[in-house]
Kinemage of the C-alpha trace (Angstrom):
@kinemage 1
@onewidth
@group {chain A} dominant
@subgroup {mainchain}
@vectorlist {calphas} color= white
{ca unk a 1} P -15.957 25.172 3.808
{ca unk a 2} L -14.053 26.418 6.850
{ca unk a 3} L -15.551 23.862 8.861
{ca unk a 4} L -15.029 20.854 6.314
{ca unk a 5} L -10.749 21.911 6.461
{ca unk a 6} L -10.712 21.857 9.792
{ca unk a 7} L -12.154 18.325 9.805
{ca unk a 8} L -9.701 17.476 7.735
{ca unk a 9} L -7.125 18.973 9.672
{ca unk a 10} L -7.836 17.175 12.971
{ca unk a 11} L -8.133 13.514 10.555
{ca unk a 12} L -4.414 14.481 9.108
{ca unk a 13} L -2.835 15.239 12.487
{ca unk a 14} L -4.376 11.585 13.514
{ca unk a 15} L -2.131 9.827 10.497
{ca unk a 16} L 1.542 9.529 10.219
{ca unk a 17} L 4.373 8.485 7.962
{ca unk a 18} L 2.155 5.934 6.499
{ca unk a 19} L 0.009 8.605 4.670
{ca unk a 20} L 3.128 10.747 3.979
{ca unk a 21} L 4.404 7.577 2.234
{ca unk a 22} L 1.495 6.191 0.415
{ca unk a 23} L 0.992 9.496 -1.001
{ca unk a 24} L 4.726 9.903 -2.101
{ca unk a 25} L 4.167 6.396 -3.932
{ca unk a 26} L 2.056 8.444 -6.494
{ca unk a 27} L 5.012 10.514 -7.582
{ca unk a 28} L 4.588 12.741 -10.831
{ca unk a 29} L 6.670 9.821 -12.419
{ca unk a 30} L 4.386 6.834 -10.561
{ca unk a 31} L 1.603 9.452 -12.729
{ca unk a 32} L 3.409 8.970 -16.038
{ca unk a 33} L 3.847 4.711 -15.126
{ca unk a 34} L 0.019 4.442 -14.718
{ca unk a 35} L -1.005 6.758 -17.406
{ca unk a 36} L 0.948 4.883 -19.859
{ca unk a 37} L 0.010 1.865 -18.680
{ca unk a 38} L -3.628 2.942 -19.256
{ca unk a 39} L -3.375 4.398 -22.285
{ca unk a 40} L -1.815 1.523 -23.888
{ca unk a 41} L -3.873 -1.714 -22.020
{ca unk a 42} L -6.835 0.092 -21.097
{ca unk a 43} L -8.575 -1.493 -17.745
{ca unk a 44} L -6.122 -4.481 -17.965
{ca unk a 45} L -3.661 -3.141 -15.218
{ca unk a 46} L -6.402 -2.172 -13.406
{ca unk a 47} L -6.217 -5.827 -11.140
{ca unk a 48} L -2.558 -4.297 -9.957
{ca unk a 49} L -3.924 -1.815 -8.039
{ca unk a 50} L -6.109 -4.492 -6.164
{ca unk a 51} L -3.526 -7.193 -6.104
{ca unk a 52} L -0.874 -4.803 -4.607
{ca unk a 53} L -2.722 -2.986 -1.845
{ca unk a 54} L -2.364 -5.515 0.395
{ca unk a 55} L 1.569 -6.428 -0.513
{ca unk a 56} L 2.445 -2.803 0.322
{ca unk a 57} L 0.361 -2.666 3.286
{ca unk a 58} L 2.503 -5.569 4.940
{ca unk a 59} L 5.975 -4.358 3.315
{ca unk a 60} L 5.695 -1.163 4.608
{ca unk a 61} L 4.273 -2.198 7.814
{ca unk a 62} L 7.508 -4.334 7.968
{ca unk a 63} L 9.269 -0.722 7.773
{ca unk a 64} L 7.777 0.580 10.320
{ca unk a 65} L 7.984 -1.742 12.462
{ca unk a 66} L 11.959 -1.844 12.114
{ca unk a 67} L 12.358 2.014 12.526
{ca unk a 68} L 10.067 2.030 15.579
{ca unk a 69} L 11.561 -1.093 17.287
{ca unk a 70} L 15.468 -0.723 16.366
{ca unk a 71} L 15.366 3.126 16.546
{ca unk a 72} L 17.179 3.333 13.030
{ca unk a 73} L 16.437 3.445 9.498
{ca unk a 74} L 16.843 0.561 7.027
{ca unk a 75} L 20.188 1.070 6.211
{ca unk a 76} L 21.161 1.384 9.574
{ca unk a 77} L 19.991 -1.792 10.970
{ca unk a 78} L 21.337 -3.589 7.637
{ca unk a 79} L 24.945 -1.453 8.572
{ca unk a 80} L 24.502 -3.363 12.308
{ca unk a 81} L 23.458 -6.593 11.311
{ca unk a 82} L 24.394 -7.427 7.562
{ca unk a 83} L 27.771 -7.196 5.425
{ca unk a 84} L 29.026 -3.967 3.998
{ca unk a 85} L 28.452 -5.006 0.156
{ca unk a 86} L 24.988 -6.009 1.170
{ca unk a 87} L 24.346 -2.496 2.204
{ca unk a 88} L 26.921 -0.813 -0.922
{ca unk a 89} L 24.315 -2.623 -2.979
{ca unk a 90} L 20.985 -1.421 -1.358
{ca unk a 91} L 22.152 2.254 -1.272
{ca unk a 92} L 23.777 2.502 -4.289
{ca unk a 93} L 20.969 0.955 -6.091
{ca unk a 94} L 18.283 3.217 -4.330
{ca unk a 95} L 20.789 6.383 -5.082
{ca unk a 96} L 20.391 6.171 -8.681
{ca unk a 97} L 16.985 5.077 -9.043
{ca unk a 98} L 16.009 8.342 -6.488
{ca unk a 99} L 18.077 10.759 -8.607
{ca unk a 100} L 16.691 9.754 -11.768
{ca unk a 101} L 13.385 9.856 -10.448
{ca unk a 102} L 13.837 13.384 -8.875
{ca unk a 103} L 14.925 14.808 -12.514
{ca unk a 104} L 12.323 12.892 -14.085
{ca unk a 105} L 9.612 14.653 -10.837
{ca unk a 106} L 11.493 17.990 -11.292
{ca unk a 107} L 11.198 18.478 -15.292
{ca unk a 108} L 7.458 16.752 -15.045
{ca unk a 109} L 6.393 19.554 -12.315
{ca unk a 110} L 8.305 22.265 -14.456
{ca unk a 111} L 6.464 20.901 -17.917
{ca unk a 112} L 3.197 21.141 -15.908
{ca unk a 113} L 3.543 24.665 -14.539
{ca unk a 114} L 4.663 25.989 -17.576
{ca unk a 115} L 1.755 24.162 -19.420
{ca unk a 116} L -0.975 26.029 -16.614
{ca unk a 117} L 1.096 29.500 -15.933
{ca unk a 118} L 3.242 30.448 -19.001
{ca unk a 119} L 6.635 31.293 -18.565
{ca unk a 120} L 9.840 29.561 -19.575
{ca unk a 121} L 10.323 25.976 -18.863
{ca unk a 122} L 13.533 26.651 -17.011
{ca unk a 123} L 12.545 29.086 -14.912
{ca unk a 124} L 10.522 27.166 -13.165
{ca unk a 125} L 12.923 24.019 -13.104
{ca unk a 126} L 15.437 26.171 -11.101
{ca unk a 127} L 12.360 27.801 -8.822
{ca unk a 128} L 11.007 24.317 -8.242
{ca unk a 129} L 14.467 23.209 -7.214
{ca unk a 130} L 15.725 25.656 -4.999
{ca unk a 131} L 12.224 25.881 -3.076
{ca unk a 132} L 11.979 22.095 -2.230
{ca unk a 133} L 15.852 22.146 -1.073
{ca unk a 134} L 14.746 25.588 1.260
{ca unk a 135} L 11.605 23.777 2.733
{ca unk a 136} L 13.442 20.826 3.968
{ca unk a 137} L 16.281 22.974 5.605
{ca unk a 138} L 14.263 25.759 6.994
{ca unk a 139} L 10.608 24.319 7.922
{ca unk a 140} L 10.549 22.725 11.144
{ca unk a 141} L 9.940 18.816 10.816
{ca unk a 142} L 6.341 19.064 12.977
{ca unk a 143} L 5.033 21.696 10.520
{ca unk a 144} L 7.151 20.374 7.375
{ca unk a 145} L 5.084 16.853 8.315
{ca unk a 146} L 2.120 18.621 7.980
{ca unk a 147} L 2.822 19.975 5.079
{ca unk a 148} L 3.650 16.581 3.047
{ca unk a 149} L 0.145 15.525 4.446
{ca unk a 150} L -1.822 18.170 2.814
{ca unk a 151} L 0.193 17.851 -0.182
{ca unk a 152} L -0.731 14.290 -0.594
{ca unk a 153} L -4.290 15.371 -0.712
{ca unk a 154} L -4.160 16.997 -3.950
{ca unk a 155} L -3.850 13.841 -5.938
{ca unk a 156} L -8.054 13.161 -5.085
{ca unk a 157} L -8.720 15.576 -8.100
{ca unk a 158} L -7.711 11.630 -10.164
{ca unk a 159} L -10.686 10.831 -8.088
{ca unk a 160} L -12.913 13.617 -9.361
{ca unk a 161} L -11.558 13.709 -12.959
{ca unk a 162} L -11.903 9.463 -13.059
{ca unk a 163} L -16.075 10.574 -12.659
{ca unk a 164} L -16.002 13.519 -15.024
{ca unk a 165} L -15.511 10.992 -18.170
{ca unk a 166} L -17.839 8.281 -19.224
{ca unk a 167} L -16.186 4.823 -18.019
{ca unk a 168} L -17.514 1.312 -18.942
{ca unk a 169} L -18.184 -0.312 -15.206
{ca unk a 170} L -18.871 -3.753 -16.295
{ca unk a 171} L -15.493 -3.760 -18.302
{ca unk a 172} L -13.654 -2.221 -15.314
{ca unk a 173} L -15.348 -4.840 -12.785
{ca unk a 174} L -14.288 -8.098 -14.879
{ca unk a 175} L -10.503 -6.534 -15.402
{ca unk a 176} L -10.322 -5.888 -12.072
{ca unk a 177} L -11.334 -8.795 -9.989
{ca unk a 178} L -9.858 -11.330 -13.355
{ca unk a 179} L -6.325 -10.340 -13.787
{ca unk a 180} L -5.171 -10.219 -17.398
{ca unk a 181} L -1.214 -11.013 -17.864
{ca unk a 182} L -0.022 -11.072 -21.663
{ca unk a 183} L 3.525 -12.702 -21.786
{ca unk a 184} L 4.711 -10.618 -24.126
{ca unk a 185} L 8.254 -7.740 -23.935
{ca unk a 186} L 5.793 -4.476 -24.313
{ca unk a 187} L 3.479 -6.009 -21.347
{ca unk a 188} L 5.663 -7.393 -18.832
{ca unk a 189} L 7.928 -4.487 -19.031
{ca unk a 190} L 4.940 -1.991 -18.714
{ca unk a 191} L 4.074 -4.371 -15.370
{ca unk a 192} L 7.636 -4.096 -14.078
{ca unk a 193} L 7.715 -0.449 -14.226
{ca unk a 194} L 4.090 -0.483 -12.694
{ca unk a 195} L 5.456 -2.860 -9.807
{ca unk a 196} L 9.122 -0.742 -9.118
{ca unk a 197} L 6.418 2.556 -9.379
{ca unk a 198} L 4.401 1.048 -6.578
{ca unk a 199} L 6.516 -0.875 -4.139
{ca unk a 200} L 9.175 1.148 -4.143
{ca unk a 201} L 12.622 1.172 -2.064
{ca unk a 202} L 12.626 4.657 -1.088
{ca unk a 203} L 9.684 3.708 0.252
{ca unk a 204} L 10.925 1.222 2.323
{ca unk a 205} L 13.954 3.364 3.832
{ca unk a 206} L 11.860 6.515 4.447
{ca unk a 207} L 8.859 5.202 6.091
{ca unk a 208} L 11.686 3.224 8.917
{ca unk a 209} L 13.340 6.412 9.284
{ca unk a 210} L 10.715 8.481 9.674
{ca unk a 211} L 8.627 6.383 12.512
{ca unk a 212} L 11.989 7.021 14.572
{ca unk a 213} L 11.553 10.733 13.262
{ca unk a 214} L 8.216 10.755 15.075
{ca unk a 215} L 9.778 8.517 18.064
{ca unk a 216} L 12.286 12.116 18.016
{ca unk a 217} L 9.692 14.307 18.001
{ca unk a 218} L 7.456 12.741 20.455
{ca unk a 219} L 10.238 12.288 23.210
{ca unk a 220} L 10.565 8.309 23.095
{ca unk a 221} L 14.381 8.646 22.196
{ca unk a 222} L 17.027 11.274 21.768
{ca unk a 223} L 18.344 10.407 18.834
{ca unk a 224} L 18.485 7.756 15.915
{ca unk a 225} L 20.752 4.839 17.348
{ca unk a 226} L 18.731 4.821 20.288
{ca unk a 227} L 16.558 1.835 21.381
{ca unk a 228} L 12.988 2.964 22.381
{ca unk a 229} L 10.627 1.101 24.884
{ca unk a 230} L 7.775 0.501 22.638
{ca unk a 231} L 4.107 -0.474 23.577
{ca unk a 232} L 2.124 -2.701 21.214
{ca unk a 233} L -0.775 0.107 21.158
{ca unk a 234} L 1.727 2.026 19.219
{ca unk a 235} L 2.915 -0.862 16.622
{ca unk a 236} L -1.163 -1.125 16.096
{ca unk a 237} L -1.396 2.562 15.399
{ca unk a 238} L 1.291 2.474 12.868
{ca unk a 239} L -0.063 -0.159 11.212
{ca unk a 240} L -3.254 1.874 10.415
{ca unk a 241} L -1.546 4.480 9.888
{ca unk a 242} L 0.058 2.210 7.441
{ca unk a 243} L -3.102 0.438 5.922
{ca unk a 244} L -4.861 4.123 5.440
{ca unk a 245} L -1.711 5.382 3.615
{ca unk a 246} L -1.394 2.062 1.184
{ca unk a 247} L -5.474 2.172 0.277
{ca unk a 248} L -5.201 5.635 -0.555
{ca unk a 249} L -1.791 5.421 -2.792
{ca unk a 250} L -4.029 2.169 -4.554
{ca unk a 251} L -6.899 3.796 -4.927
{ca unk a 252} L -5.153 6.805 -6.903
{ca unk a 253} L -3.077 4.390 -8.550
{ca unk a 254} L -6.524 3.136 -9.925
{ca unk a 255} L -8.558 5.838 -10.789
{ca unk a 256} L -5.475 7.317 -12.683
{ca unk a 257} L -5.952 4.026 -14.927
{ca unk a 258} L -9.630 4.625 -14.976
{ca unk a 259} L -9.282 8.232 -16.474
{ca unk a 260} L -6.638 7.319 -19.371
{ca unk a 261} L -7.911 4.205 -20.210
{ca unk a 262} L -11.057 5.649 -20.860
{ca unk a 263} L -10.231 8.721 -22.576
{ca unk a 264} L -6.887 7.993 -24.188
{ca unk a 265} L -7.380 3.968 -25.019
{ca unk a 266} L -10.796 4.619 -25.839
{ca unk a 267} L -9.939 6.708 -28.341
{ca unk a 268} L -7.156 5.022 -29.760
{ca unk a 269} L -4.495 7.309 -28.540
{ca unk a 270} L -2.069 4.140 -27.608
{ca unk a 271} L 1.375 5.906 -26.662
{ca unk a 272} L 2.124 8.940 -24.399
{ca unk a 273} L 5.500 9.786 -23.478
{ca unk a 274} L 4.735 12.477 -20.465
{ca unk a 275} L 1.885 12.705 -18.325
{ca unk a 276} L 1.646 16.546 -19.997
{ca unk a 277} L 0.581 14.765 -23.081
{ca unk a 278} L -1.902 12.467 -20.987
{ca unk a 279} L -3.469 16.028 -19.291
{ca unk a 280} L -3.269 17.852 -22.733
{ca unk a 281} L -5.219 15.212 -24.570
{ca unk a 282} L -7.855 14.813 -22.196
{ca unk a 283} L -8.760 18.493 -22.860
{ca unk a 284} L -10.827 17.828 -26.097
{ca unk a 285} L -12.092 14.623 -24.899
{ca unk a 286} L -13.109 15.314 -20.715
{ca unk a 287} L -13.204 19.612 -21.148
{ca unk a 288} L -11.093 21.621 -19.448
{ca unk a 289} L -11.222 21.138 -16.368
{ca unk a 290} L -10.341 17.766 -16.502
{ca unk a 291} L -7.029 18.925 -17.796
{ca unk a 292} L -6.621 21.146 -14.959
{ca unk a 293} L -7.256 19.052 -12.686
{ca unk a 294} L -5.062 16.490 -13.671
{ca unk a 295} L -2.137 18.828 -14.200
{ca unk a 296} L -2.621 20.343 -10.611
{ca unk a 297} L -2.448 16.926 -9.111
{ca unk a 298} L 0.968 16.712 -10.991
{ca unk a 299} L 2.079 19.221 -9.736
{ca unk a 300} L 0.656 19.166 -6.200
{ca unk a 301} L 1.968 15.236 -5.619
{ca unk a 302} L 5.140 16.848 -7.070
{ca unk a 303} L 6.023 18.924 -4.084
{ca unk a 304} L 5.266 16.269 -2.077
{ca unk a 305} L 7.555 13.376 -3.179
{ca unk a 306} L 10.550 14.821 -4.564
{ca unk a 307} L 11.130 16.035 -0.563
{ca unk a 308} L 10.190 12.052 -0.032
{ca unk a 309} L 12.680 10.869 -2.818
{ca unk a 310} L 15.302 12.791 -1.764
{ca unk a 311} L 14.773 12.662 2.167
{ca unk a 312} L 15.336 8.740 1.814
{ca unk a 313} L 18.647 9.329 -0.083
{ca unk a 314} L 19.454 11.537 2.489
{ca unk a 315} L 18.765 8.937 5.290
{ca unk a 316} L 20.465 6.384 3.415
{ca unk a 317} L 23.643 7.587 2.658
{ca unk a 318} L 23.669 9.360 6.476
{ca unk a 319} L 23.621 5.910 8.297
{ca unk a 320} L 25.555 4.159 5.696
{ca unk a 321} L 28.409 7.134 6.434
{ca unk a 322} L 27.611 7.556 10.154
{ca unk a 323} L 26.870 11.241 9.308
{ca unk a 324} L 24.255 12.922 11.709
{ca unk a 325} L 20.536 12.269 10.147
{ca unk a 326} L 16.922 13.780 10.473
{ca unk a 327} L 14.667 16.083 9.294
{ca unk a 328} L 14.085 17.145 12.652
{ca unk a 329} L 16.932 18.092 13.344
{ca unk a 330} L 18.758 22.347 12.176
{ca unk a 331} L 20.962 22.431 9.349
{ca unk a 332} L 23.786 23.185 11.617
{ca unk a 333} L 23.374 19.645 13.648
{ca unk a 334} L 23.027 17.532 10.699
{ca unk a 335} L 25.419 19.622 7.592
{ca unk a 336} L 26.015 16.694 5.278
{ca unk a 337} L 22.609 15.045 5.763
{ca unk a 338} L 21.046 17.994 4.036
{ca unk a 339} L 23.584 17.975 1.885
{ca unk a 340} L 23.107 14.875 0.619
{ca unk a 341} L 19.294 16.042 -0.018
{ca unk a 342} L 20.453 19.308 -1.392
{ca unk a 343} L 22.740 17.555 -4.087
{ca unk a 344} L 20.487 14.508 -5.178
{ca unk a 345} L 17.877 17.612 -5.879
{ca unk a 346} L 20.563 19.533 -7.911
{ca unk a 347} L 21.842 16.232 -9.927
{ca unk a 348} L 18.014 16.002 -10.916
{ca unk a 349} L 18.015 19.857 -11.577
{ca unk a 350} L 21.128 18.919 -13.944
{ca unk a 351} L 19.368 16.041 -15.962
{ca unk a 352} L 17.589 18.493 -17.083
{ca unk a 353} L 19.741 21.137 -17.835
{ca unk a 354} L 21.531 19.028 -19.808
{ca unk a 355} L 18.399 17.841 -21.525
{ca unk a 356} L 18.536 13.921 -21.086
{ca unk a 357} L 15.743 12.718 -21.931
{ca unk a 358} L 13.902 11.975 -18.705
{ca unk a 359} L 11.237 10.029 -19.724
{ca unk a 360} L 13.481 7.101 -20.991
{ca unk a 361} L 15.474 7.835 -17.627
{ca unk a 362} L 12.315 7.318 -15.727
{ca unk a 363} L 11.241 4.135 -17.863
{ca unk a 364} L 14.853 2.556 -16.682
{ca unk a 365} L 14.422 4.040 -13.019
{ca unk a 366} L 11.074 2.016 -12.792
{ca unk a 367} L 12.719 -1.303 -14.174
{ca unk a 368} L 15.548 -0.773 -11.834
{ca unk a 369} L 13.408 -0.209 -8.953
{ca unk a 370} L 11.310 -2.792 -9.752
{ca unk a 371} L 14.649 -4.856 -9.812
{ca unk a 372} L 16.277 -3.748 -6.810
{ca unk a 373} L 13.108 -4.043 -4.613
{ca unk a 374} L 13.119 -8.099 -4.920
{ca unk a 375} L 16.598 -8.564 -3.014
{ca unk a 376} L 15.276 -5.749 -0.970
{ca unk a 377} L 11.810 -7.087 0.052
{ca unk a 378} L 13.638 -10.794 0.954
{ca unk a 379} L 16.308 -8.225 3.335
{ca unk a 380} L 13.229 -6.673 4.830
{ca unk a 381} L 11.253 -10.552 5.786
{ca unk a 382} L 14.019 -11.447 7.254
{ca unk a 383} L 15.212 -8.555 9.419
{ca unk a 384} L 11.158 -7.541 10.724
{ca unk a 385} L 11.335 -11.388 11.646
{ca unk a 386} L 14.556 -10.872 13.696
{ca unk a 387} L 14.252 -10.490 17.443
{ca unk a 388} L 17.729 -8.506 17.965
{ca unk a 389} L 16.008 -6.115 15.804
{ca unk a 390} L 12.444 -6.275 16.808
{ca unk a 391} L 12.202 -7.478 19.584
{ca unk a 392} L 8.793 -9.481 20.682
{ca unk a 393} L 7.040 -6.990 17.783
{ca unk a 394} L 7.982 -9.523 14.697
{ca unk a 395} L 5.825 -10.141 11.679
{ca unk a 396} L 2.836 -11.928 11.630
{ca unk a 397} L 3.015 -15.448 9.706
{ca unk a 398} L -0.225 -13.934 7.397
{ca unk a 399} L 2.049 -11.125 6.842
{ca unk a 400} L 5.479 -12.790 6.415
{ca unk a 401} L 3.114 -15.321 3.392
{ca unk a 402} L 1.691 -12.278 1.566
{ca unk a 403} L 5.425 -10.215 1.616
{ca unk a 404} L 6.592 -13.852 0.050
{ca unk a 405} L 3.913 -13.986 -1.808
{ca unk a 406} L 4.961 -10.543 -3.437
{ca unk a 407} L 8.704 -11.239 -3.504
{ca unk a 408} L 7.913 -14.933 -5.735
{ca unk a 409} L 5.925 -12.809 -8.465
{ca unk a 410} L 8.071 -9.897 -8.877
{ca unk a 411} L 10.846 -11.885 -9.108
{ca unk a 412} L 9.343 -14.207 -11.597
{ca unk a 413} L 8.044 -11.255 -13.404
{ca unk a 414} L 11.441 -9.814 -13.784
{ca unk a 415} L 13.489 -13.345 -14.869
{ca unk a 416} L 10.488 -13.284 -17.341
{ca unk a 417} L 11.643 -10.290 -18.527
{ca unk a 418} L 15.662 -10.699 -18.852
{ca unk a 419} L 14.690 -13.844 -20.224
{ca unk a 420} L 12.543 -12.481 -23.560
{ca unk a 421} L 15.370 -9.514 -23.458
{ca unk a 422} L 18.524 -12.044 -23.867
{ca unk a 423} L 16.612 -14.879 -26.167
C-alpha cells in the first residue's frame, strides 16, 4: 500500500494547475448539477461529458498559456489590454457566481459531514469555514499545491461506486456516442447548468494565475506583472498537464451520471434537490457503502474547490484593484488578497446562516455561469491569439475552431433558453 502512495506521489508532483483545476471543476455543487441531471434524463447527458472534454481541454489550455506568457492572470491582461467595463463585467459576474457557489459548496460539505459524523449542522458550517480560510493563509503554496492534488483524488470513489451498481452498457454506449437534445425549458436549462458547471470562469482566471504562481515558485519571475522568457518545452508540458486534468474532471463528470442514472432514474426517483438526497437514496438501492463513498467524495472534492472558488475571486479582484496577489506569497505581503478570499468564504458561510436556500442559489449560479462564460470564452480566443500577450506561443487554428466551436453552441443553447423563458 505504502509503495502504491508513493507512486502516486511522484505521478502528482509531475502534474500542475491543470489537475488542480480539472479536479476543482467537480465541485460539491458541479456533484449536485450532474446528479440531477442523471436522475432526471438518465444516460441522456451522458454525450456532454464526451462532447466537452475536448472544449475544456483547449479553453483552459488558452489559460494557461496567457498566465505563462503575459506573467498575469486573466483579469490582469484584460485590465492592460481591454476597457474597464469589459473587465467590471467579467469580475463582477465571476464574484457572484463564486460566492454563491462557495455557500452552496460550504452548506453541501456541512450536510454531508453531518449526514456521516453526527453533530449539528452548524457546527460544522463554521469549522468547515474557518479551516479552508486558515489553510490558504498559513500553508505554504508548494505544500498547499500538494494538498489540492491529493484532494482531487478523492472524487475516483464515483469511479468505484459507478461499478458497484448494475448499469445497462449498451444503453450507455448509444447515449453516449448519439447525443440526445430535447428542446424543451426543463432540458435545456438542466444542459445550461451542466455547461456553466463544467466550463466554468473561475476556471478560466485561476488556472492563468496559477501557471504564473508556479512561474513564482520555480524562479522564472519575481512577481506577477513580470514578463517571463518562456521555452516551448514548457507551453507543451502545460498543455498535458492540461489535457490530464480535463479527462479526469470528464471522466468523473461521467461516471457521476452513470451511478444516478442507474440507481435513481432507474428506479423512478426523478427529482433530487441535494446531492445528500442522491447519496442517501442510493443506500437501499447500491448498500452502504455506496453511500459512503459517494458522500466522502462530497466532501473530499469539497475541500478542494471552495480554496479554488475563492482563490480565483481573490486573484480577480487583486489585479482588477492593483492589490498585491498570490498564494505564494505571507499574509503580511499580500493583506487584502487574502482578504478578499477570507470574505467571499464568510459571505458563503452567511448564505447559510441566514438559511437561503442554496440549492435554488446554486441552480441560478450554474445558469449564470453558463451565461457569463460565452462573452468570456470569445475574450479568451481573442487575447491567447494576441501576440502582445503571447508572444510567438498563440493558439493553434485546430484549437482556436473547437473553442469557437464551443462558444456557437453555448451561446445558442442559452438564446434558446431566454427565448422559451420570454415567449
Amino acid at each position: 500500500m505504502r509503495n502504491i502512495l508513493s507512486k502516486i506521489g511522484k505521478k502528482l508532483k509531475s502534474v500542475g494547475p491543470g489537475f488542480i483545476t480539472g479536479a476543482a471543476d467537480d465541485d460539491p455543487s458541479g456533484i449536485a448539477t450532474y446528479s440531477i441531471a442523471g436522475a432526471q434524463y438518465g444516460y441522456k447527458m451522458g454525450w456532454l461529458a464526451i462532447f466537452l472534454w475536448p472544449a475544456m481541454v483547449v479553453i483552459q489550455e488558452m489559460c494557461g498559456r496567457i498566465g505563462m506568457a503575459s506573467g498575469r492572470g486573466l483579469a490582469g491582461v484584460i485590465k492592460k489590454y481591454h476597457s474597464k467595463r469589459l473587465l467590471f463585467m467579467a469580475v463582477s459576474l465571476l464574484a457572484i457566481a463564486n460566492i454563491i457557489n462557495i455557500g452552496a459548496d460550504l452548506g453541501i460539505i456541512a450536510a454531508s459531514m453531518q449526514m456521516i459524523f453526527g453533530l449539528k449542522f452548524y457546527w460544522w458550517l463554521v469549522i468547515i469555514s474557518i479551516l479552508i480560510i486558515l489553510m490558504e493563509i498559513i500553508i505554504p503554496y508548494k505544500k498547499y499545491s500538494g494538498i489540492l492534488k491529493w484532494l482531487g483524488l478523492s472524487l475516483a470513489v464515483y469511479i468505484i461506486t459507478a461499478f458497484m451498481v448494475k448499469q445497462n452498457w449498451g444503453e450507455i454506449a448509444f447515449n453516449t456516442f448519439i447525443p440526445q437534445i430535447e428542446f424543451n425549458l426543463a432540458y435545456i436549462m438542466t444542459m445550461i447548468g451542466f455547461l456553466g458547471t463544467t466550463i466554468s470562469p473561475y476556471l478560466f482566471f485561476w488556472q492563468a494565475s496559477e501557471e504564473v504562481e508556479e512561474e513564482i515558485i520555480d524562479g522564472e519571475v519575481k512577481d506577477f506583472g513580470s514578463k517571463p522568457n518562456i521555452r516551448p518545452m514548457e507551453i507543451k508540458e502545460m498543455g498535458r498537464d492540461t489535457k490530464v486534468g480535463m479527462l479526469f474532471s470528464n471522466l468523473m463528470t461521467f461516471f457521476i451520471i452513470l451511478t444516478t442514472a442507474a440507481t435513481l432514474h432507474a428506479n423512478g426517483i426523478l427529482n433530487i434537490e441535494t446531492p445528500q438526497q442522491a447519496a442517501l437514496t442510493l443506500k437501499p438501492l447500491a448498500g452502504d457503502f455506496a453511500y459512503i463513498l459517494f458522500a466522502v467524495g462530497i466532501i473530499g472534492i469539497g475541500w478542494q474547490s471552495i480554496p479554488v472558488l475563492a482563490g480565483s475571486v481573490g486573484y480577480a479582484l487583486s489585479e482588477a484593484f492593483s492589490f498585491k496577489e498570490g498564494l505564494s506569497k505571507k499574509f503580511n505581503k499580500a493583506k487584502m488578497f487574502y482578504a478578499i478570499i477570507a470574505l467571499a468564504t464568510l459571505i458563503g458561510l452567511g448564505m447559510n446562516l441566514l438559511q437561503i436556500n442554496i440549492m435554488q442559489a446554486l441552480y441560478y449560479a450554474a445558469v449564470i455561469n453558463g451565461i457569463a462564460a460565452v462573452p468570456l470564452i470569445a475574450i479568451i480566443i481573442k487575447l491567447s491569439d494576441d501576440e502582445r500577450i503571447v508572444g510567438r506561443f498563440k493558439t493553434k487554428k485546430r484549437s482556436r475552431i473547437i473553442a469557437w466551436i464551443t462558444f456557437g453552441f453555448m451561446l445558442v443553447s442559452v438564446l434558446i433558453m431566454l427565448w422559451q423563458i420570454i415567449f
